[in-house]
C-alpha positions as CSV (number, residue, x, y, z in Angstrom):
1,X,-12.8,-18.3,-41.4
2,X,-14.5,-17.4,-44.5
3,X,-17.5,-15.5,-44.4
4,X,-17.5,-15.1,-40.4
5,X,-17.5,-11.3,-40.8
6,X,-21.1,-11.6,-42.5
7,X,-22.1,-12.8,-39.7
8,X,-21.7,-10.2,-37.5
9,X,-25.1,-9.9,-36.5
10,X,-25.5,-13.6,-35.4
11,X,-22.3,-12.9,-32.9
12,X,-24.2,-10.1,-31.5
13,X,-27.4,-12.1,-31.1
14,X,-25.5,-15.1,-29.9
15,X,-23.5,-12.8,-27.2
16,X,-26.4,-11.0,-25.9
17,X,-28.7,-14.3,-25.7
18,X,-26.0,-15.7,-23.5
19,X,-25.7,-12.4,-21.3
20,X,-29.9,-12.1,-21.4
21,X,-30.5,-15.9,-20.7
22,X,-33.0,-16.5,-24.0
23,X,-33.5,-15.3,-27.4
24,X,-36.7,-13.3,-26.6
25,X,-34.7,-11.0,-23.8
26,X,-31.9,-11.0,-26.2
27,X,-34.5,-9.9,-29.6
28,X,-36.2,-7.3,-27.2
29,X,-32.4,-5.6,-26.4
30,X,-31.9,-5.7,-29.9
31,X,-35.0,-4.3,-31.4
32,X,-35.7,-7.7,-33.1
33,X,-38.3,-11.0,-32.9
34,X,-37.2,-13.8,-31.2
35,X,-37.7,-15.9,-34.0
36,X,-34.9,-13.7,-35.8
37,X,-32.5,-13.5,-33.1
38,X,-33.0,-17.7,-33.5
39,X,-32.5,-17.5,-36.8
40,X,-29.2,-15.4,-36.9
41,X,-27.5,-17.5,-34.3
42,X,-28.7,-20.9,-36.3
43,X,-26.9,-19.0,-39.6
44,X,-24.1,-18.6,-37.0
45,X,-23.9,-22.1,-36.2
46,X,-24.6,-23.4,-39.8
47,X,-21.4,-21.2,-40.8
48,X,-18.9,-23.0,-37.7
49,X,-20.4,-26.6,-38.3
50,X,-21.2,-26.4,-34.3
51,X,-24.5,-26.1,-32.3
52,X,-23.9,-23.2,-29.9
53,X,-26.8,-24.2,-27.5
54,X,-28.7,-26.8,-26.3
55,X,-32.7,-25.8,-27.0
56,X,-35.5,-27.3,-25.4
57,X,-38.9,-25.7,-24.9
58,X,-38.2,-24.7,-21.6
59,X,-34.5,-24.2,-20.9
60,X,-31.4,-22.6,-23.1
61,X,-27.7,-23.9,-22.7
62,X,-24.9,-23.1,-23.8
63,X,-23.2,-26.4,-25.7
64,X,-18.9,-27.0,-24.8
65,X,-18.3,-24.9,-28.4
66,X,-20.5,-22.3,-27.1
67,X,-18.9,-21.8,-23.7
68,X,-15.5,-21.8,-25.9
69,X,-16.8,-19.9,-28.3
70,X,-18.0,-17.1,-26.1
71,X,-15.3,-16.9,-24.2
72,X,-13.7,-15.5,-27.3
73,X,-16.2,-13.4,-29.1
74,X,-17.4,-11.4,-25.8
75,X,-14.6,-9.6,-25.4
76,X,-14.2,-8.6,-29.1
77,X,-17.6,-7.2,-29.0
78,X,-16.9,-5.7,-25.8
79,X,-14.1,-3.8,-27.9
80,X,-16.4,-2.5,-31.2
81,X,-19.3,-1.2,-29.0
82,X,-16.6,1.1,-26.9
83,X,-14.4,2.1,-30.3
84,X,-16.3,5.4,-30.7
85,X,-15.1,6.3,-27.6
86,X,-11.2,6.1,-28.5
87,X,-12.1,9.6,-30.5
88,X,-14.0,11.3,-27.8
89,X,-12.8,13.9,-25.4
90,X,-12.2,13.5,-22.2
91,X,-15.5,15.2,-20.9
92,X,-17.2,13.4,-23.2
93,X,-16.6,9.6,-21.2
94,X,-19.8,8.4,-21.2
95,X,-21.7,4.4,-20.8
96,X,-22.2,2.0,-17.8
97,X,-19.7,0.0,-15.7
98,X,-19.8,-3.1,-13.9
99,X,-16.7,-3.0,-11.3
100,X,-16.1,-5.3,-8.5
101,X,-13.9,-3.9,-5.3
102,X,-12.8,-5.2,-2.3
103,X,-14.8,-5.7,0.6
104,X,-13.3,-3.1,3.3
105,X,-10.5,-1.9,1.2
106,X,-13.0,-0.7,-1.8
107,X,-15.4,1.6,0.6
108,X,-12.0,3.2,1.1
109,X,-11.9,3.8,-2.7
110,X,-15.8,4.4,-3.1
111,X,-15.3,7.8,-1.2
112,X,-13.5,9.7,-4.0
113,X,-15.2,7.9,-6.7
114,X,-18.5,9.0,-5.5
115,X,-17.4,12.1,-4.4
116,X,-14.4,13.5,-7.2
117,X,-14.9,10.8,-10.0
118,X,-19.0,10.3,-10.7
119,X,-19.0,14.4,-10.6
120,X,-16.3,14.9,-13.2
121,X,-17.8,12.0,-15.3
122,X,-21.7,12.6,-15.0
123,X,-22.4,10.6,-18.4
124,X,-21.1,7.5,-16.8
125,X,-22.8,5.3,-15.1
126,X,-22.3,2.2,-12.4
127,X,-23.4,-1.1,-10.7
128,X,-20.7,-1.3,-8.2
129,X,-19.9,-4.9,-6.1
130,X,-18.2,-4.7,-2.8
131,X,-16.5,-8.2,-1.9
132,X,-13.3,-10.2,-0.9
133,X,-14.5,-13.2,-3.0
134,X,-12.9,-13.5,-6.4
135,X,-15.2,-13.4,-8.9
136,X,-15.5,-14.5,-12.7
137,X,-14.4,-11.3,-14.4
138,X,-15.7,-13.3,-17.7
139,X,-18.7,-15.1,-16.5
140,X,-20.1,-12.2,-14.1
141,X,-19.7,-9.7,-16.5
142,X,-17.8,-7.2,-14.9
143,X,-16.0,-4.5,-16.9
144,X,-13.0,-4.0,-14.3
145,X,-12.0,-5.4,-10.8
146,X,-10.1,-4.4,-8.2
147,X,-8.2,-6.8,-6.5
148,X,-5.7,-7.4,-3.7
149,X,-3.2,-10.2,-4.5
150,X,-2.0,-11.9,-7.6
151,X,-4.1,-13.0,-10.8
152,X,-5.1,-17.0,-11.2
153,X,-7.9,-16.3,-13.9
154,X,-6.7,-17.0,-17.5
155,X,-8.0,-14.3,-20.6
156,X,-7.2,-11.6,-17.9
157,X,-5.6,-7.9,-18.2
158,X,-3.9,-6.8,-15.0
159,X,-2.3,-3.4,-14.3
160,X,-1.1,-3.1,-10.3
161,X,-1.7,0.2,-9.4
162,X,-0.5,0.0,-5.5
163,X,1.4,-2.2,-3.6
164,X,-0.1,-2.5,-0.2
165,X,1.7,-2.5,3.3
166,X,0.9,-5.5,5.7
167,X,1.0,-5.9,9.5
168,X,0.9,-8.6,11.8
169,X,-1.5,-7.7,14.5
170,X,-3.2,-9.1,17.7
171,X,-5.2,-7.9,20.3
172,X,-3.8,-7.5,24.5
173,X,-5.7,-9.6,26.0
174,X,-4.2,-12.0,23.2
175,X,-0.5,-10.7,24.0
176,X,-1.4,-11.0,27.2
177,X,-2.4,-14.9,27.6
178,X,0.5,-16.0,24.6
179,X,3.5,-13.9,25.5
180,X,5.4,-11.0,23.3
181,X,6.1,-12.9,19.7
182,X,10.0,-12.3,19.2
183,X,11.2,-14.4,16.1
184,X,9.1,-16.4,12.7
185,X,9.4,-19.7,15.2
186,X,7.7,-18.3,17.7
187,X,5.2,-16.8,15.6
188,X,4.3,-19.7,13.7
189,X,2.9,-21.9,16.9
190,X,0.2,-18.8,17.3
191,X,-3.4,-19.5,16.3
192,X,-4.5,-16.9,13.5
193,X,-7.4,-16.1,12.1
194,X,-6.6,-17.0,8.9
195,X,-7.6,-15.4,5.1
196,X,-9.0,-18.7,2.8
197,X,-10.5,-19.0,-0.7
198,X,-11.4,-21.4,-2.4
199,X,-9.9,-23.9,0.5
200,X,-6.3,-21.8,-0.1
201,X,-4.4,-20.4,3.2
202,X,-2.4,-16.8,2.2
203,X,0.8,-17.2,3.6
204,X,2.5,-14.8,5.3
205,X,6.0,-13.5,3.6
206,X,8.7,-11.6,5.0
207,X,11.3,-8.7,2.6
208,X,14.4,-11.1,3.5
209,X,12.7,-14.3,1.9
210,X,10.7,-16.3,5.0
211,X,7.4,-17.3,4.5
212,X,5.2,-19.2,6.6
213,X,1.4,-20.5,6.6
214,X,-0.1,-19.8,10.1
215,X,-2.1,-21.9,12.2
216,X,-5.4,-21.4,12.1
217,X,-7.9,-21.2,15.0
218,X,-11.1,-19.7,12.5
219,X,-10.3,-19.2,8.7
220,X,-12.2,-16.6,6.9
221,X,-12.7,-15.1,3.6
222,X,-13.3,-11.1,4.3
223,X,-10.6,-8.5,6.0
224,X,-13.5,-7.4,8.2
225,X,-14.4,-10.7,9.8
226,X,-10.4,-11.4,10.5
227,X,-10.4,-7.9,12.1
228,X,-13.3,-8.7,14.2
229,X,-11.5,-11.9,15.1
230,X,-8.4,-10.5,16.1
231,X,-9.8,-7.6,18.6
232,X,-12.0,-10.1,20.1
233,X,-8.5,-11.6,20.8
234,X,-9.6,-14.9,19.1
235,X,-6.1,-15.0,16.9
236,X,-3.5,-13.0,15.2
237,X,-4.1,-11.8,12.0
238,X,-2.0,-10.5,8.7
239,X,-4.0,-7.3,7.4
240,X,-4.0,-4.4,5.3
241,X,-2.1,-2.1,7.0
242,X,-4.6,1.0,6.0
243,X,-7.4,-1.2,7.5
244,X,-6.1,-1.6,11.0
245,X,-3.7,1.3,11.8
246,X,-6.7,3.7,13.3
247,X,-7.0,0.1,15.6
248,X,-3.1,-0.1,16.1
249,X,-3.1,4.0,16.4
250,X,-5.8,3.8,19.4
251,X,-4.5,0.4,21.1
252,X,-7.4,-1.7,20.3
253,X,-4.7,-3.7,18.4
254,X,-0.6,-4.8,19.1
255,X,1.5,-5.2,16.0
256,X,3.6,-8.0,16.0
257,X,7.1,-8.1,15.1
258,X,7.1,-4.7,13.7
259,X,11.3,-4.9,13.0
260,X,10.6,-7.6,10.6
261,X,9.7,-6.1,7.3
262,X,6.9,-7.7,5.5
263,X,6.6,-8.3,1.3
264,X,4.0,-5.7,0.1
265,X,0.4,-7.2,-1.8
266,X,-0.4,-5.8,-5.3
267,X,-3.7,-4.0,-5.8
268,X,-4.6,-4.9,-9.3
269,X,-7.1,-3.7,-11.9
270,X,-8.1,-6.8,-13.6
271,X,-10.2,-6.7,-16.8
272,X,-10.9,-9.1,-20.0
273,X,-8.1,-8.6,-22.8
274,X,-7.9,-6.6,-25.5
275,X,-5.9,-4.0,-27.2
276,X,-8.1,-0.8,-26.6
277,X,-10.3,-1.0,-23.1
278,X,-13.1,1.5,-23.2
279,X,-12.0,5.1,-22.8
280,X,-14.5,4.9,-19.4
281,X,-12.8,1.8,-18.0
282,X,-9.3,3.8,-19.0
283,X,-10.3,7.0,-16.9
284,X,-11.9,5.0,-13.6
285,X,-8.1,2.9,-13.2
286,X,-6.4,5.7,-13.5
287,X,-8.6,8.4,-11.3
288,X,-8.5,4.8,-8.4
289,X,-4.3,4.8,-8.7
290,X,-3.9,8.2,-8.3
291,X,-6.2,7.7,-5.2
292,X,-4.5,5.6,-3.5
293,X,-1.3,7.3,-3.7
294,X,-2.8,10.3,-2.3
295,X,-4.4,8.0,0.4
């Protein structure tokens, strides 16, 4: 569009006024009034022929252009701020990041981030969210995340970095009142406690092709509170192997049909797209797969 790159500063004040919430927050991060952070995002919306927001004296809102329109310009902005760092050295990574983990699985990774990663990396900075729920990469703001399974979101980067090893477990006291599990048929009339988001059951999948959705006694949305479930014998469960083999190692838990080989789950590093992520975001996937192949 012609012009649109004179504009430059109205996309900066129209970005951060969305990320701040109003044009004063957004005008005080800028070293500007708020009366010219209004007025460079009104040029802005002169130059599309679209109203960006909804004003009114007490609330700001972002119009169906504006959510559209954001969704697009973030990420390029995203990009320009981090370009100086495509020329820096490596010791020289420096800036915040927002990165989401897993709930269980990412205190497992926190260890050598905290410990190896923040000490080689002392210019960089974090605000670190631990849970199973799958956020909005875009809408939460989040540099990077970590997650276990595939990627639904659209406007996304993914990189797997691990593929994880699942087990079929249950408690003895469950064995003991349902019997030894010897084939699928038999394991799909057990109850599970059952992984759910957003009202979707994860299915189980086998290497040679069989898949089933379990039966659920209590569905869930965190590894931790399945685990709980399953050594207070409540159901089965299907788990991160890493999470319950100290259980399985000590007896607290029985796996279940351990000759049948089950499909692995991609760990993923998910971020917004673009052609050059900042040279911080770059370094943290990176240091997090070598991790877990040394894990």
């Amino acid at each position: 569009m012609k012009g649109i790159l004179n504009e430059m500063a109205g996309m900066v004040a129209f970005v951060r006024t969305v990320e701040t919430g109003s044009f004063s927050a957004a005008a005080k991060s800028l070293g500007l009034t708020p009366s010219a952070a209004s007025k460079s995002v009104s040029r802005l919306e002169l130059l599309l022929g679209a109203k960006l927001f909804r004003r009114s004296t007490r609330t700001l809102s972002l119009t169906h252009e504006g959510d559209a329109f954001y969704g697009l310009v973030m990420p390029l902005m995203r990009q320009i701020e981090s370009a100086t760092e495509v020329v820096r050295p490596k010791h020289q990574a420096s800036g915040h990041l927002r990165v989401g983990l897993p709930g269980d699985l990412g205190i497992q990774i926190l260890k050598p981030v905290f410990t190896e990663f923040m000490s080689e990396h002392p210019a960089i900075s974090f605000e670190i969210s631990t849970t199973d729920r799958h956020v909005d990469i875009l809408r939460e703001k989040f540099d990077v995340v970590f997650r276990v399974g595939e990627v639904q979101q659209n406007a996304l980067i993914s990189r797997t970095i691990a593929h994880l090893d699942m087990a079929l477990v249950a408690s003895p006291i469950f064995v003991a009142q349902w019997g030894l599990v010897e084939d699928v048929r038999r394991l799909q009339k057990l109850p599970f406690a059952r992984y759910t988001m957003a009202g979707r059951y994860y299915p189980i999948r086998f290497v040679n092709g069989t898949e089933i959705v379990p039966e659920g006694r209590v569905d869930l949305d965190s590894a931790s509170a399945i685990r709980e479930a399953v050594i207070s014998g409540v159901g089965a469960g299907h788990l991160v192997r890493r999470l319950v083999q100290e259980d399985i190692d000590q007896g607290r838990i029985i796996e279940l049909l351990p000759s049948m080989k089950l499909q692995t789950v991609p760990l993923q590093a998910i971020h917004v797209s673009g052609n050059m992520p900042p040279h911080r975001l770059t370094l943290l996937v990176n240091f997090v797969a070598g991790a877990m192949r040394r894990a």
